[in-house]
C-alpha positions in Angstrom: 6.5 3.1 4.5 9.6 5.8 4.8 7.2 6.8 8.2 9.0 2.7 9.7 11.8 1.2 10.4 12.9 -2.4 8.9 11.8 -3.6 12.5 8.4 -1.8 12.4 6.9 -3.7 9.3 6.7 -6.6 7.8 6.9 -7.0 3.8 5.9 -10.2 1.3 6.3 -10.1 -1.6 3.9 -13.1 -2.4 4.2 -13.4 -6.7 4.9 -11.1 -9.5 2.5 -8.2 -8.9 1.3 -9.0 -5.2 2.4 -7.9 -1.8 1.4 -7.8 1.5 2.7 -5.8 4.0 1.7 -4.7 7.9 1.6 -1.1 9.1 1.3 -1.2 12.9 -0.8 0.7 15.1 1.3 3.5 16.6 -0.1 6.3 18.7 2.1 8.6 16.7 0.1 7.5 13.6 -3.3 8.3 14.9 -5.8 11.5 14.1 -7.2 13.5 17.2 -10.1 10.9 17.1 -7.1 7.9 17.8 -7.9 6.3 14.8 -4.8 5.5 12.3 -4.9 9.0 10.1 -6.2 8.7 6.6 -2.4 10.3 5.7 -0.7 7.9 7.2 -2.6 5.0 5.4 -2.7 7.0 1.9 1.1 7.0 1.9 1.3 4.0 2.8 -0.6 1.9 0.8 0.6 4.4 -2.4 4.1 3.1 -1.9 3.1 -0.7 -1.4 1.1 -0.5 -4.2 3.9 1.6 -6.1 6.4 -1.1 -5.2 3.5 -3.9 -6.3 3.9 -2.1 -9.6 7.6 -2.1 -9.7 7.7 -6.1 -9.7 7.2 -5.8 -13.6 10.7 -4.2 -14.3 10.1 -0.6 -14.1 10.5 2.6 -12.0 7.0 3.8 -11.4 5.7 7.3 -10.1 1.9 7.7 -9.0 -0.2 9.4 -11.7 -3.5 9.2 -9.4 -4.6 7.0 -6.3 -7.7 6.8 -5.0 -8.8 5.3 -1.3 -12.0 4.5 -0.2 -12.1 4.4 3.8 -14.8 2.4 4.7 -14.4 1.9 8.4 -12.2 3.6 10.6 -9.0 1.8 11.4 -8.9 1.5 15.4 -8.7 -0.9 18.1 -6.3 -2.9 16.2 -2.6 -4.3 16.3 -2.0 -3.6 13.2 -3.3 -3.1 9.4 -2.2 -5.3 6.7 -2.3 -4.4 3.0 -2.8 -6.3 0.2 -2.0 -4.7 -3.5 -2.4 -6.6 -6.9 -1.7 -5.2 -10.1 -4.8 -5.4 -12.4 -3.1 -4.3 -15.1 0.3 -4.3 -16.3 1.0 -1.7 -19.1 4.0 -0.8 -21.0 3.3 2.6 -20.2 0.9 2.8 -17.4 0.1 0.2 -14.4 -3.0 -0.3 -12.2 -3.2 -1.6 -8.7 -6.2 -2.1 -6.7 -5.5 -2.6 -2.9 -7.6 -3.8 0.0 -6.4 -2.8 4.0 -7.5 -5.0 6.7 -7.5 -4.6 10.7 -5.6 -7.5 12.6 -9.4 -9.3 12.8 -10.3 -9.4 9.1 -12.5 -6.4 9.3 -12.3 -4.7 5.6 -11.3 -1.2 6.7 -10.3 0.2 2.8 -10.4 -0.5 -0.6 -9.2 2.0 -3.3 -6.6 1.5 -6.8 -3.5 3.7 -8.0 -2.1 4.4 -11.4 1.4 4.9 -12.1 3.4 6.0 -15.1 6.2 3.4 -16.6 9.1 5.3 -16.4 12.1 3.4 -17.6 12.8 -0.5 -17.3 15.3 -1.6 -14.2 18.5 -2.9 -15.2 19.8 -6.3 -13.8 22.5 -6.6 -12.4 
């Protein structure tokens, strides 16, 4: 989500473990077919899901992610992202995520695994 401004996305963070975010459709986002770029949504989704993971205390870094891309994303508004951890760890988390056109159309599924690296402190 470093790729948007604050203006350019929404974020909800809907319960411990679960967010929801929007990526709009941008030209500037798009492959030479002018579908949103399988890049684009990778790093995306990696860091929704990494911060999905991060609502159970700790920094988190990727260990693997894995994307399915079902249907290409096009002729859409916008994608929204859903990511729910499946499994909290002490020293490993798993997220599974599903991406969805701005009709409902299932466009991706796919998880990510990330490495526990210290707790947060509270301020």
């Amino acid at each position: 989500l470093h790729l948007l401004s604050r203006r350019q996305r929404q974020m909800c963070i809907r319960d411990r473990g679960r967010i929801k975010a929007e990526l709009p459709f941008k030209k500037e986002f798009t492959n030479i077919y002018g579908d949103l770029h399988g890049g684009v949504l990778y790093s995306a989704v990696d860091t929704i899901c990494g911060i999905a993971a991060g609502t159970y205390g700790y920094y988190v870094t990727t260990v693997d992610g894995q994307i399915r891309y079902l249907k290409a994303a096009r002729a859409t508004e916008y994608v929204t992202c859903t990511a729910k951890v499946v499994k909290p760890g002490r020293n490993i988390t798993v997220v599974s995520f599903e991406i969805m056109d701005s009709n409902g159309m299932l466009l991706n599924t796919g998880d990510f695994t990330f490495y526990n690296l210290k707790e947060k402190e509270i301020l």
